[in-house]
C-alpha positions as CSV (number, residue, x, y, z in Angstrom):
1,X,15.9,-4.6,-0.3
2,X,13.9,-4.0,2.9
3,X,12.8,-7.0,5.2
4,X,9.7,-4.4,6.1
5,X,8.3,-5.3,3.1
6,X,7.3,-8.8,4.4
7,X,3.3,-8.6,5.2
8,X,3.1,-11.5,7.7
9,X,5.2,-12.8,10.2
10,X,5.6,-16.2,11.6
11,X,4.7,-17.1,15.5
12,X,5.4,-20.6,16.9
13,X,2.3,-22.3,18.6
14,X,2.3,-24.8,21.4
15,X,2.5,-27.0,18.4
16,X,6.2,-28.2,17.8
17,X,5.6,-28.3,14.4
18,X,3.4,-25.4,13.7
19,X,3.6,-21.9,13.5
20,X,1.1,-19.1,13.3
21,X,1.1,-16.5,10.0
22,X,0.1,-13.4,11.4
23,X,-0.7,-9.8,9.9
24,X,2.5,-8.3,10.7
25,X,0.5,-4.9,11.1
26,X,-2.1,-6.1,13.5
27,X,-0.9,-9.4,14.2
28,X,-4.8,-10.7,13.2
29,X,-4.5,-14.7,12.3
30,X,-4.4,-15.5,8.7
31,X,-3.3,-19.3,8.4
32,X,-0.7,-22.0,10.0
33,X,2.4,-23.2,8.6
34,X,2.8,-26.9,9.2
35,X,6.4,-28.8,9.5
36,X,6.1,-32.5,9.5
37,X,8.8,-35.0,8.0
38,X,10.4,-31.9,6.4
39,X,7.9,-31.2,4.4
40,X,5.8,-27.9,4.8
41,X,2.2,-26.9,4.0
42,X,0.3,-24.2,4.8
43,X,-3.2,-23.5,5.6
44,X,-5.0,-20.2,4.8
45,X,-7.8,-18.6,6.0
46,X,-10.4,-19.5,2.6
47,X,-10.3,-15.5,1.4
48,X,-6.9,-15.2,1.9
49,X,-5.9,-18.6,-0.6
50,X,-5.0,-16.0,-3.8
51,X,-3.0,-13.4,-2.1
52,X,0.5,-15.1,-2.5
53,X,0.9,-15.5,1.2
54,X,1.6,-18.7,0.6
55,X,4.9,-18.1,-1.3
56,X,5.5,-15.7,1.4
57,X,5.5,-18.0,4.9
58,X,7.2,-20.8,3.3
59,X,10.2,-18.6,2.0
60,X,10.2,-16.7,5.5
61,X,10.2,-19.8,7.3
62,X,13.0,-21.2,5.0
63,X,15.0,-17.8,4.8
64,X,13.7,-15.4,7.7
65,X,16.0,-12.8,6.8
66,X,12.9,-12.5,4.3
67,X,16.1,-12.1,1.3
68,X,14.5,-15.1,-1.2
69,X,11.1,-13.5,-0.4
70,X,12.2,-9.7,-1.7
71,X,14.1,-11.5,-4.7
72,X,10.8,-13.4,-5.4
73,X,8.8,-10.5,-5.1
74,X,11.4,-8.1,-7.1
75,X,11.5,-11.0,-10.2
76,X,7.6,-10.7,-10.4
77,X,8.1,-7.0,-10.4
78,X,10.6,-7.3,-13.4
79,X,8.1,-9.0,-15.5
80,X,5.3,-6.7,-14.6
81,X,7.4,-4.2,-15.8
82,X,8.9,-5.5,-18.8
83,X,6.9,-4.4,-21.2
84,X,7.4,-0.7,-19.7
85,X,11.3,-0.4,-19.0
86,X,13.8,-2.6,-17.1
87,X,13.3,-2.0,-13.2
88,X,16.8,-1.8,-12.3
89,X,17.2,1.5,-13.7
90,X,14.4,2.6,-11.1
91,X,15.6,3.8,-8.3
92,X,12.2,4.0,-6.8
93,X,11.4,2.2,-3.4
94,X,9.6,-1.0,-4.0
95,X,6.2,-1.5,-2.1
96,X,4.0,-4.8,-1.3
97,X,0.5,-5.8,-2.8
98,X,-2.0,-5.6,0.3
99,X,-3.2,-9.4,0.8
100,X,-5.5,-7.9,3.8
101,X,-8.4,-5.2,2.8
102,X,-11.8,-4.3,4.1
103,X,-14.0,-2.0,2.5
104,X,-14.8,1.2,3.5
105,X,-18.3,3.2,2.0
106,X,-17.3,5.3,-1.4
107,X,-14.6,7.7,-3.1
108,X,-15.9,10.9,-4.4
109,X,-16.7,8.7,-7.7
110,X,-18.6,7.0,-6.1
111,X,-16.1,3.9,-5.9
112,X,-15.4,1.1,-3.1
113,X,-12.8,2.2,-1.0
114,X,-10.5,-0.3,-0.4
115,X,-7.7,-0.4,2.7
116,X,-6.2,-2.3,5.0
117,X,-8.2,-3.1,8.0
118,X,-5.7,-1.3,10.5
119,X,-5.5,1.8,8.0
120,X,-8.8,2.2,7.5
121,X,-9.8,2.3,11.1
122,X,-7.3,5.3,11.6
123,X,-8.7,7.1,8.7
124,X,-12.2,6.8,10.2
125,X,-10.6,7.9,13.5
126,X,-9.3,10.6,11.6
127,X,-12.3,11.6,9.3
128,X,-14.2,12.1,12.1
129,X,-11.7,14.3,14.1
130,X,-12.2,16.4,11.0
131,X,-15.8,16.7,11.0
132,X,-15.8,18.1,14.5
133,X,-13.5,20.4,13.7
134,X,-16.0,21.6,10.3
135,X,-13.4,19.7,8.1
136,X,-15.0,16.9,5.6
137,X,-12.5,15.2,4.5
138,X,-13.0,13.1,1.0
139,X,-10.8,10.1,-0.6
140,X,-10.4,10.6,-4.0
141,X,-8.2,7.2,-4.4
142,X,-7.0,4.7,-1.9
143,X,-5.7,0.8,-2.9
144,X,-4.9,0.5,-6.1
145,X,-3.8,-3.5,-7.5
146,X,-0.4,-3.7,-9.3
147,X,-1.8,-4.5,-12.8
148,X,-4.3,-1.4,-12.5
149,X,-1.3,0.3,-11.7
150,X,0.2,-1.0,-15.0
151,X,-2.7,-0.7,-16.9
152,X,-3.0,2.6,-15.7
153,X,0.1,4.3,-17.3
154,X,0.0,2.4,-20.7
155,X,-3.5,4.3,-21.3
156,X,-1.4,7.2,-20.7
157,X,1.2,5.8,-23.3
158,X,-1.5,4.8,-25.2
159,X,-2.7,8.0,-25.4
160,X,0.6,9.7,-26.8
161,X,2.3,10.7,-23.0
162,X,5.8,9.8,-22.5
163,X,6.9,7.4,-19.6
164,X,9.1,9.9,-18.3
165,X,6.7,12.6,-18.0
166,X,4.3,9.8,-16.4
167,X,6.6,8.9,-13.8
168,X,6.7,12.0,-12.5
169,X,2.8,11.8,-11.5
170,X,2.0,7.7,-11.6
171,X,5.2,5.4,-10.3
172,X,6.0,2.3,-11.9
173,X,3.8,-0.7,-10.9
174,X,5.2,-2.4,-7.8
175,X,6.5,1.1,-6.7
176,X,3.3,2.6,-5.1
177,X,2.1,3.0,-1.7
178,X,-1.6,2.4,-3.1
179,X,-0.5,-0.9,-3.1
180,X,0.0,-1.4,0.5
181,X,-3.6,-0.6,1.0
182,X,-2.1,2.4,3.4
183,X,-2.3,5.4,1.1
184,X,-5.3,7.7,0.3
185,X,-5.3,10.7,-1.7
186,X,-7.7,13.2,0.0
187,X,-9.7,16.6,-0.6
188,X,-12.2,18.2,0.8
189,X,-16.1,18.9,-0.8
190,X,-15.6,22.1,-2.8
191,X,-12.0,21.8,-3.0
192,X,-10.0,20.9,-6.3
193,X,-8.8,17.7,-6.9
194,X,-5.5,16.5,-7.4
195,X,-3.8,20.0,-7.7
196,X,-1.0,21.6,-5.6
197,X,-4.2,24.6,-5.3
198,X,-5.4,22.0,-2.5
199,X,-2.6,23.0,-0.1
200,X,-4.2,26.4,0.4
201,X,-7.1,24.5,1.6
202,X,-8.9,24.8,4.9
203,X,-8.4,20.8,4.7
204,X,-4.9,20.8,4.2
205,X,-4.2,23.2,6.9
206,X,-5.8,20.8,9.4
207,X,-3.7,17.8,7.7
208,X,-1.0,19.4,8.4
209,X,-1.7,20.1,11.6
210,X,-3.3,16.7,12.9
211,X,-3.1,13.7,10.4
212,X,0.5,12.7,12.4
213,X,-2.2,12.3,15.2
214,X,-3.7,9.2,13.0
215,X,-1.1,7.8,12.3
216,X,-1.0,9.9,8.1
217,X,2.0,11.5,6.6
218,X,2.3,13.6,3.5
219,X,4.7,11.3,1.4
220,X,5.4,13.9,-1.7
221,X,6.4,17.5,0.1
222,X,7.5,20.2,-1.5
223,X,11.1,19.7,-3.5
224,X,10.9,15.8,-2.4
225,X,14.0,13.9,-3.2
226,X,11.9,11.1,-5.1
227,X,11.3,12.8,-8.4
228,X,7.6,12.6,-8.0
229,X,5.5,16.1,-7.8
230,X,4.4,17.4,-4.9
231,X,1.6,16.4,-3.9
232,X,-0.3,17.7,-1.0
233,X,-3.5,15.8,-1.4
234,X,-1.3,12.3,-1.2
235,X,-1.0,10.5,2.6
236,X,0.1,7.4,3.6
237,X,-0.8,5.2,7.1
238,X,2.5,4.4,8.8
239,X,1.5,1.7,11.8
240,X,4.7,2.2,13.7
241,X,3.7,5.9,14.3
């Protein structure tokens, strides 16, 4: 498992017995870990109470090679999954429910977009790079929760598809970069939606060109090694770029 999964990270105050949980992406304040008589107890920020962050700084303070909080988060996965196959036969990489998200106008369907705070600015930054250049760039999709996720593919089940033809256009839930509140699946007005046809786009062409700029990479190229399509309308934030 992959210690960059961890969302927060944990900063020691002035306080000997307290420590900061920060944003590991921004490093914006989102609570306080107290240690006093060996007990701890943490304090959240009030809309981040139900985001598990919780379960996350006491295991990283306890463990901070951040191992018990990947087997925590990989045994929730397993029982998300249970009713669609047994995740250890899923070799796809596992990815983290945003707990941070600001809302950003609408989707082409006329839905709240939903990323993280840090993502979002870029794609701003990047939308309107676009627009000067006579690009307008669209989001068809962006965060996506792990149950809509799941709920997502049994329709498709539901409606007579076969998992393994699913997973070759929706991953598993717990295995999708919408989670992380990073990824956005883009066109352009005019353009087609959610077809390879988009790459011949005037929109793709400046993707290509400029999203590395923001920060946005194309996570499904041609002949990728992950068994998912392509798919040249799919791009995901990366803050380390």
């Amino acid at each position: 498992m992959n210690p960059s999964l961890t969302r927060i990270s944990l900063s020691k105050s002035s306080s000997s017995d307290t420590y900061f949980i920060l944003d590991r992406f921004d490093n914006k304040k989102i609570g306080k870990l107290l240690v006093k008589k060996d007990k701890i107890k943490v304090k959240l920020k009030e809309k981040y109470k139900n985001k598990s962050y919780k379960t996350e700084a006491k295991s990283l303070f306890l463990h901070p090679s951040a191992d018990n909080w990947l087997e925590l988060y990989w045994q929730y996965l397993k029982k998300t999954n249970k009713v669609l196959m047994n995740i250890d036969e899923y070799s796809f990489p596992i990815h983290f429910e945003a707990g941070r998200l600001k809302r950003f106008k609408k989707d082409i369907f006329n839905r709240d977009i939903f990323l993280h705070p840090l993502a979002g600015r870029y794609w701003k930054k990047m939308k309107k790079a676009a627009k000067k250049d006579g690009i307008k760039l669209q989001i068809i999709s962006a965060f996506r929760s792990i149950q809509y996720q799941k709920k997502l593919i049994l329709n498709k089940i539901n409606k007579g598809q076969k998992l393994e033809e699913i997973l070759k256009v929706n991953v598993l839930p717990g295995f999708s970069e919408h989670h992380t509140g990073f990824a956005i699946d883009l066109t352009s007005k005019g353009e087609v939606v959610l077809e390879e046809e988009f790459e011949k786009s005037d929109a793709f062409y400046w993707l290509v060109k400029n999203a590395n700029q923001f920060g946005f990479y194309l996570s499904y190229p041609r002949n990728n090694s992950t068994g998912v399509i392509y798919e040249p309308w799919h791009w995901c934030f990366q803050s380390d770029f």
